[in-house]
NUVEX-839364 format. One line per field, with one value per residue (C-alpha): x, y, z; residue in one letter. Coordinates in Angstrom, 2 decimals, decimal comma, m for minus. Layout:
N
px = (X  ...);
py = (Y  ...);
pz = (Z  ...);
r = (a  ...);
This chain:
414
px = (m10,74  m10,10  m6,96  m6,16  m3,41  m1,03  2,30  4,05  7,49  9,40  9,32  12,62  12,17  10,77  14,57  15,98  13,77  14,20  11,80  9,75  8,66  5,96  4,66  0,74  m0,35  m3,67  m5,48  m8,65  m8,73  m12,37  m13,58  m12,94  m9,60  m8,38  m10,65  m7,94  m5,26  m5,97  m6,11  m3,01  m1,13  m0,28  0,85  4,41  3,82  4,49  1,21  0,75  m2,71  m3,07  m6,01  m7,08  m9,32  m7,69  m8,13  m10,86  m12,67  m12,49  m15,04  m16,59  m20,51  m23,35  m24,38  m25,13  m25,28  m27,00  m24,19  m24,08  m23,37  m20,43  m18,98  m19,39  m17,19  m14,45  m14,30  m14,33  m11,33  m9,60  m9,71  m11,94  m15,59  m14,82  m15,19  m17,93  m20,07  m21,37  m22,16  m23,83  m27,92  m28,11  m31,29  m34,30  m36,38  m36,42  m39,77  m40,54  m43,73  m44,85  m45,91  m48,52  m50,65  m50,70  m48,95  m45,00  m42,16  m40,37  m36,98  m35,85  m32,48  m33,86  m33,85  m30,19  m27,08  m26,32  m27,72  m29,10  m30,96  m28,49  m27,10  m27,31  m24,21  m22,90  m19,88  m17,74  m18,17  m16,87  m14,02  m13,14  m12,44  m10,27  m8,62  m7,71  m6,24  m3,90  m1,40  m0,67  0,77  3,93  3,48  1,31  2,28  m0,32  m0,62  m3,55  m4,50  m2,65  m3,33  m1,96  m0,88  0,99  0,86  3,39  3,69  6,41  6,69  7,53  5,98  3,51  5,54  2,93  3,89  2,42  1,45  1,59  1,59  2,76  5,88  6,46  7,36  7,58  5,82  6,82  4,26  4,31  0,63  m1,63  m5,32  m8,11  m10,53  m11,99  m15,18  m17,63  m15,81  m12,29  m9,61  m7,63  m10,13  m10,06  m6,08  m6,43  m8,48  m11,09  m14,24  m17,91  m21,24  m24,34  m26,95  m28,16  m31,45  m34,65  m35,14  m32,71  m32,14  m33,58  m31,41  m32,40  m31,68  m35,06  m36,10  m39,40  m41,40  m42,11  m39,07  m37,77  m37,33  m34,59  m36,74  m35,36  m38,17  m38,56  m41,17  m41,87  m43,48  m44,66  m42,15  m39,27  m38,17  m38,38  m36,14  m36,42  m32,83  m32,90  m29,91  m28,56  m30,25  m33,78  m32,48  m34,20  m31,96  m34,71  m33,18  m35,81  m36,08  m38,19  m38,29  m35,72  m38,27  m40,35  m37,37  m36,01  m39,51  m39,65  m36,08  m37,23  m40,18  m40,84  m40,25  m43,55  m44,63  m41,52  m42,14  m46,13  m44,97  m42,34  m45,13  m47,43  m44,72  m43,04  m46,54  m47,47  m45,76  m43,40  m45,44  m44,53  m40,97  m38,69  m36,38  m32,58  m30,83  m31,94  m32,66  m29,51  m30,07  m28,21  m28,55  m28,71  m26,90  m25,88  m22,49  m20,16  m16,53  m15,68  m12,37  m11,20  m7,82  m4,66  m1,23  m0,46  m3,57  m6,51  m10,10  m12,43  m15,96  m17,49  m14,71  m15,01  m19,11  m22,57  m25,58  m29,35  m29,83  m32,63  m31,18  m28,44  m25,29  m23,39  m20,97  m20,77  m19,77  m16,90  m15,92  m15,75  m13,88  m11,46  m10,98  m10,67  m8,07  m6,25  m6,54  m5,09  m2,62  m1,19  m1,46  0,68  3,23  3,62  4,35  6,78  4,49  4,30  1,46  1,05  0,94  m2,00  m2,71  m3,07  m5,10  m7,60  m8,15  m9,62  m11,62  m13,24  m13,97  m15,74  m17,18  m19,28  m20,74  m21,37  m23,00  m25,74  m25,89  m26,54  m29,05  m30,83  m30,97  m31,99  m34,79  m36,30  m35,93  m37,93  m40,49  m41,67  m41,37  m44,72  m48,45  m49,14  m51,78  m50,32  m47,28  m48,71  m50,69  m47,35  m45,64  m47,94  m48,15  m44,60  m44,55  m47,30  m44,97  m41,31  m43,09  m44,63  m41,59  m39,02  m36,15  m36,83  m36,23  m33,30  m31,84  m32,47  m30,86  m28,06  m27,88  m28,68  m25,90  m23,71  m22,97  m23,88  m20,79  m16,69  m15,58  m12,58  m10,37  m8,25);
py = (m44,15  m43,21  m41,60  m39,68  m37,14  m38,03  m37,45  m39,83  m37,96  m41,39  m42,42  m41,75  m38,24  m38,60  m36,71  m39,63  m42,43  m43,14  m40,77  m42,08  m39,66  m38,59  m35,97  m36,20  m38,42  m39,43  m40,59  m43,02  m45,55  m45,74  m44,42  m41,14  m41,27  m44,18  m41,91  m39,18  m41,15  m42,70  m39,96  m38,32  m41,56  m39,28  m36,02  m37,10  m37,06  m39,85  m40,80  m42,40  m43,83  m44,68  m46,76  m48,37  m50,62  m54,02  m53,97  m56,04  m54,53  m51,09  m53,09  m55,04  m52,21  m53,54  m50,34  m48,95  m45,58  m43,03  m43,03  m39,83  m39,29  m37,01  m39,76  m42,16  m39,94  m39,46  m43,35  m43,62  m41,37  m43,38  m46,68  m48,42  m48,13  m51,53  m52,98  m51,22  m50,38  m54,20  m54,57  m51,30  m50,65  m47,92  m45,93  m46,01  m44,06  m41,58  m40,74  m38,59  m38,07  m36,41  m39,36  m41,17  m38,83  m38,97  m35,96  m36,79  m36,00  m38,60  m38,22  m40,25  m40,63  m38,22  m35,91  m36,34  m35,35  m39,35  m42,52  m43,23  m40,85  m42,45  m45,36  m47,11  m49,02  m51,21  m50,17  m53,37  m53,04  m49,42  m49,77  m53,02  m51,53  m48,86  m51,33  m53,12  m50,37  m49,11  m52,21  m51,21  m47,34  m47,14  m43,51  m45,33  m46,74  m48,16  m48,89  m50,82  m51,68  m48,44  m46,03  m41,66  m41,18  m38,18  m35,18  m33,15  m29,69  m27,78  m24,93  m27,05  m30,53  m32,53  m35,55  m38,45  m41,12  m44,11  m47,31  m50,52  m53,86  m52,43  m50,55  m47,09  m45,37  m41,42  m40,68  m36,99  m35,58  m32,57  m32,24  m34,48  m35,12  m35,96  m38,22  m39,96  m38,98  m37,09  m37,27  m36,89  m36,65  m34,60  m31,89  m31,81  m31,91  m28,66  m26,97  m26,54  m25,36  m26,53  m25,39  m27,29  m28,64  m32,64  m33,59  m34,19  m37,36  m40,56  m42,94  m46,47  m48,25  m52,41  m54,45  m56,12  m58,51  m57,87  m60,43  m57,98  m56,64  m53,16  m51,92  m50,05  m47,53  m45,54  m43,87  m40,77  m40,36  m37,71  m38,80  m36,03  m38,03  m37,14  m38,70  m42,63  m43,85  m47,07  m47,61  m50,60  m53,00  m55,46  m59,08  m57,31  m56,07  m53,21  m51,01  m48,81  m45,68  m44,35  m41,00  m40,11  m38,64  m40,04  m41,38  m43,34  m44,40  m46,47  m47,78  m49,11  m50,76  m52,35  m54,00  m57,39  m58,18  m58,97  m55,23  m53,78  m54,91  m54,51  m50,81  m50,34  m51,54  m48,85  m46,24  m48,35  m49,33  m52,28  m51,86  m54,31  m56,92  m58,79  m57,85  m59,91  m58,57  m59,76  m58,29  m56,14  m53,07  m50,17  m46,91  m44,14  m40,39  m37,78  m34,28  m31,14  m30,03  m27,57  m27,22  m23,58  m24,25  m27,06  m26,19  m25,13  m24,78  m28,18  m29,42  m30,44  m32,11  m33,93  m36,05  m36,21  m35,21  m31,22  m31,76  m34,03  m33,29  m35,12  m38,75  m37,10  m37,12  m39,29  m36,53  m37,35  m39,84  m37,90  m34,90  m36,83  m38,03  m34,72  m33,33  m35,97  m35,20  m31,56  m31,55  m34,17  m31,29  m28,71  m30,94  m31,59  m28,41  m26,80  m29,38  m28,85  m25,36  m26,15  m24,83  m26,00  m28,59  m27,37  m23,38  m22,45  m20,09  m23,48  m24,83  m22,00  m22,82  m26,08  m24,93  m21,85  m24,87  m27,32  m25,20  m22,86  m26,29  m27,73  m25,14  m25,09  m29,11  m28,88  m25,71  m27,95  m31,05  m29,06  m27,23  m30,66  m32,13  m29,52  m28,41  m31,85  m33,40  m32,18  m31,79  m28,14  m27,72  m24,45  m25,83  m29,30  m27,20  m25,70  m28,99  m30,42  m26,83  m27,32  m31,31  m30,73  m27,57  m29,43  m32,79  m30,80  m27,92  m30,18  m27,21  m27,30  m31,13  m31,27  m28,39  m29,93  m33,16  m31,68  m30,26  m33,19  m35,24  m32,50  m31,20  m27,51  m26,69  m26,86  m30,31  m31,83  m33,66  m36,25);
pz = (m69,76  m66,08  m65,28  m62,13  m61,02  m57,75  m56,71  m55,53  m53,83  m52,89  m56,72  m59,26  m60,94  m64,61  m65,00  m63,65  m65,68  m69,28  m70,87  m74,45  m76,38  m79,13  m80,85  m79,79  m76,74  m76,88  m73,57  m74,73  m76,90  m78,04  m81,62  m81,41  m80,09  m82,54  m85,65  m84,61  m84,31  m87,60  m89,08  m88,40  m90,33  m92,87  m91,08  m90,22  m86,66  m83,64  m81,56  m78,94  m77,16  m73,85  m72,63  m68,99  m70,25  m72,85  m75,83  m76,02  m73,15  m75,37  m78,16  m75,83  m75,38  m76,14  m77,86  m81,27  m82,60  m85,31  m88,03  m90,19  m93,82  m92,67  m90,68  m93,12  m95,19  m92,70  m92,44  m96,34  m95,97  m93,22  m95,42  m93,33  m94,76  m96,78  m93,14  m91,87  m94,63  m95,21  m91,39  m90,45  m91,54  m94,41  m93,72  m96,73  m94,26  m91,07  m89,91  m87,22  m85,46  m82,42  m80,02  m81,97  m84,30  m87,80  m89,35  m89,35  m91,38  m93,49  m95,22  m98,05  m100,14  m102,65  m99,40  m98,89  m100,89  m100,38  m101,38  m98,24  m94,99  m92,28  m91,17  m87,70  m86,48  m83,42  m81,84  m81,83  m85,68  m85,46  m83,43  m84,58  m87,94  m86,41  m84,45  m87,31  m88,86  m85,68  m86,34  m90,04  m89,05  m88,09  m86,62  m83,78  m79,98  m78,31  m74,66  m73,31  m69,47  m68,96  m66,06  m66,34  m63,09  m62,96  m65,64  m65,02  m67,92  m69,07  m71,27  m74,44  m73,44  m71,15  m69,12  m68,23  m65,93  m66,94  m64,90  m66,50  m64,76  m61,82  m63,75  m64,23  m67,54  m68,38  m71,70  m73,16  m75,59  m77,46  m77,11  m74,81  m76,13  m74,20  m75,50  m72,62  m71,97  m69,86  m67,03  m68,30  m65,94  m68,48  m69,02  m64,64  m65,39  m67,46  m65,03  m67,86  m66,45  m68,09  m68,76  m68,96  m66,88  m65,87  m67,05  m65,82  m67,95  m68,24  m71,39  m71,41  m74,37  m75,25  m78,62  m80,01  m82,55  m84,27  m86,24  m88,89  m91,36  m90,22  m93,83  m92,85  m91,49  m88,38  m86,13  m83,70  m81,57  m79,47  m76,31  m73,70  m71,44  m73,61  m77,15  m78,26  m81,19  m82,85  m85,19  m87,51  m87,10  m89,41  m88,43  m88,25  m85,38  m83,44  m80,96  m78,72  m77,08  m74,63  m72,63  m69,76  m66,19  m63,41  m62,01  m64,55  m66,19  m62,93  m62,63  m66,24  m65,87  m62,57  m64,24  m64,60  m68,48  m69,36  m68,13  m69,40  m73,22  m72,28  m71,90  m74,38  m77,04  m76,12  m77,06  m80,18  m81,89  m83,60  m87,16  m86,82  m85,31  m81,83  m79,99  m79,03  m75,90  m77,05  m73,52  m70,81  m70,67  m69,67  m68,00  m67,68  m66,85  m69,82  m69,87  m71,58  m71,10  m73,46  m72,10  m71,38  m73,89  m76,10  m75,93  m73,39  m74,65  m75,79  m74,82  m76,68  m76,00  m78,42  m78,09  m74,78  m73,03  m74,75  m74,91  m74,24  m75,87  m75,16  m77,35  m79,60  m83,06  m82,62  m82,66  m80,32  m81,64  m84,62  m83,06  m81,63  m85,11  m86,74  m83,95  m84,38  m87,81  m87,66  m85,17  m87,31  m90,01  m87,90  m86,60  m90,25  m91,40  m88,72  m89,36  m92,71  m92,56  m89,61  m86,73  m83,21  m82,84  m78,89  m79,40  m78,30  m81,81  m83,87  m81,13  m80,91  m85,49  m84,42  m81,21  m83,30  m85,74  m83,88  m80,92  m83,04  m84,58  m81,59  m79,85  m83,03  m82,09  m78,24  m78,39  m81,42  m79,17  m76,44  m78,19  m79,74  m76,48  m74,62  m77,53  m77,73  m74,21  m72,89  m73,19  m73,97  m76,15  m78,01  m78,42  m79,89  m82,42  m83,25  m83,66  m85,43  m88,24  m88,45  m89,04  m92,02  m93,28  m93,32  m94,89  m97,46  m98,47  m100,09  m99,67  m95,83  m95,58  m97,43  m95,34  m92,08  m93,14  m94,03  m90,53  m88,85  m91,07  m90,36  m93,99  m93,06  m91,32  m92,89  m93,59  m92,83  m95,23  m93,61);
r = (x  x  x  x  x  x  x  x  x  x  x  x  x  x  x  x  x  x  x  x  x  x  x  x  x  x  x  x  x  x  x  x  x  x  x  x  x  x  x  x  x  x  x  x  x  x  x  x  x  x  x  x  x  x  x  x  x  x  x  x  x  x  x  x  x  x  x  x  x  x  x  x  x  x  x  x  x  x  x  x  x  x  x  x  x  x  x  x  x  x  x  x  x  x  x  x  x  x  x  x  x  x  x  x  x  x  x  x  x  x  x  x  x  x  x  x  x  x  x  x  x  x  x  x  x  x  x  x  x  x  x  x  x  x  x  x  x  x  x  x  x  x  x  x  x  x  x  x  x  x  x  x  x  x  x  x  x  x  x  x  x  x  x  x  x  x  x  x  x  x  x  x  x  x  x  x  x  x  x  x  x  x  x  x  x  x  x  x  x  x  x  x  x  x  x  x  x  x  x  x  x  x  x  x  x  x  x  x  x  x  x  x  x  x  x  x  x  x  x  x  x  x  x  x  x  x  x  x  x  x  x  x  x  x  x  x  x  x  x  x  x  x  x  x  x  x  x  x  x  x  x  x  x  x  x  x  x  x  x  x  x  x  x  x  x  x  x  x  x  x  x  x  x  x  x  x  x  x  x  x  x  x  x  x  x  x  x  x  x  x  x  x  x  x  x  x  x  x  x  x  x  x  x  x  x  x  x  x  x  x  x  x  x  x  x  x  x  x  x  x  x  x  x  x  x  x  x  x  x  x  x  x  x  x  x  x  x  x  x  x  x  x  x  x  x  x  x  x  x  x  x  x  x  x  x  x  x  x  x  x  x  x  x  x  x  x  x  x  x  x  x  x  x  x  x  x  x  x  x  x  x  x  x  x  x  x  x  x  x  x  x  x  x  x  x  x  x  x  x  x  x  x  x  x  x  x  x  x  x  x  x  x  x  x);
């Protein structure tokens, strides 16, 4: 979602307009804004979500996404799993190996405190479901093809102008969310400042169909150039999310297709026989960015638009999800006991929540992605010691899956 802040002095005052109101106003309409949302269906509190894009447009990304237990859970909660469960791949397997040698570490369902490792799922299937949902809470406004452009605070509320079809409207929220994205226009609203850095590498993402059966079997592969995961997809489906250099990565993209795929084999291997390309290859750059604060008096940010982390892993989205759902916690809480939703003291119980959490997320990303993207020989030694000790100390595997499907940290209960 793109919104931006104007003035516009020859327009009626928002005094002077008929002004809707709601409790929480929620700018992005894509699965972790409509996860929160959702999840507030119960708390006794009016939301709504405000989206540029239709709502079609919203479901319309060719994408899919690592899917963690702990998400799984949250959408078990929300009543949608029935829809998403059958149409998502549950993981048998996760191996991961540093580029192509031989010692790798492989986790199983008896590694995990569920029936499966992980799942893999697309994102109209994701936000479909959610979508589907939205219609059958009464608590929830939606607008669609919406534009924010003016935010205008006061000590008790936020006033939004809205642009719709070229009317106005002035929406009054007792807290404004942003969930849109890297570059949210609400977090620039807020003045919140961010740390982080670009880097050096971009992501390569394309959907593949190889003769061979997947198994269910999701792969990591460290490549000197930067990490290479292969994530099963219902169909015997194959989505490939490559990393490496700026450079090499445009070079790839701008291949022919016969040298792209002669390429990609090289780095995917031959256990699933010959690939099949099913759409072209997307690029885009990769970055690590941690919002200095999640939260301004009644303001709040959650997903990309409070923090980024690098592919490897798959944590993103599920970040996103479980911020979502804490703040939905918070949210409900307060308003039980009769406490303002926008003072800044509940605010701060879901930012010390999620951004201690987080921060263990991006510096683990981070340290993955630049342990393993290169060719130095002590450190490849070390990799390869610590690949033979996790696949061989049963304890240690099972701990770092529960980190990786986020069960280490508090959970939220929607």
């Amino acid at each position: 979602m793109n919104t931006s802040t104007a003035s516009y002095p020859n327009e009626t005052t928002a005094h002077q307009q008929q002004i809707a109101q709601t409790d929480v106003a929620i700018v992005g309409a894509g699965i972790v804004g409509l996860t929160l949302a959702c999840a507030l269906r119960h708390s006794g509190l009016s939301v709504t979500i405000i989206e540029t894009q239709s709502q079609a447009g919203t479901a319309a990304r060719d994408r899919a996404y690592a899917f963690s237990l702990v998400s799984a859970r949250i959408f078990q909660q929300l009543g949608v799993w029935d829809q998403v469960g059958p149409n998502i791949t549950h993981y048998q397997r996760v191996r991961m190996s540093d580029s192509d040698h031989g010692q790798a570490v492989n986790f199983y369902p008896s590694d995990s405190p569920a029936e499966v490792v992980y799942y893999s799922a697309e994102h109209p299937v994701l936000i479909q479901a959610l979508q589907g949902l939205v219609p059958h809470i009464q608590c929830i406004t939606t607008y669609y093809e919406t534009t924010v452009v003016d935010i205008q605070s006061t000590p008790t509320a936020t006033e939004l102008t809205l642009e719709r079809g070229g009317e106005r409207q002035v929406l009054r929220a007792r807290l404004l969310v942003g969930a849109d994205g890297a570059r949210s226009q609400i977090r620039n609203y807020a003045g919140i400042q961010t740390a982080g850095w670009a880097y050096w590498q971009s992501c390569i993402t394309t959907v593949l169909a190889p003769a061979k059966s997947h198994q269910n079997t999701a792969y990591e592969k460290f490549w000197p150039s930067g990490p290479f995961a292969i994530l099963p997809l219902p169909g015997n489906r194959c989505q490939v999310v490559w990393t490496a250099p700026h450079a090499e990565a445009q070079a790839m993209v701008d291949l022919p297709e016969k040298a792209f795929m002669a390429e990609l084999r090289r780095r995917y291997g031959d256990d699933m026989g010959d690939l099949k390309m099913l759409n072209p290859p997307m690029i885009f750059p990769v970055q690590l960015m941690q919002s200095h604060h999640y939260v301004k008096p009644g303001l709040a940010l959650v997903g990309d638009a409070a923090h980024c982390c690098h592919p490897v892993g798959g944590q993103g989205l599920n970040m996103g999800i479980r911020d979502a759902a804490a703040l939905a916690t918070v949210l409900q809480t307060a308003h039980s006991r009769q406490e303002s939703i926008g003072d800044i003291q509940v605010l701060k119980r879901y930012e010390r929540w999620r951004r201690t959490e987080n921060w263990l997320i991006l510096g683990m990303t981070d340290l993955l992605n630049r342990m393993f993207s290169n060719s130095i020989l002590p450190l490849r030694w070390l990799r390869q010691s610590g690949f033979w000790v996790i696949e061989h100390t049963a304890p240690l595997k099972r701990m770092l899956l529960r980190v990786m499907t986020g069960f280490f940290g508090r959970q939220p209960t929607i």
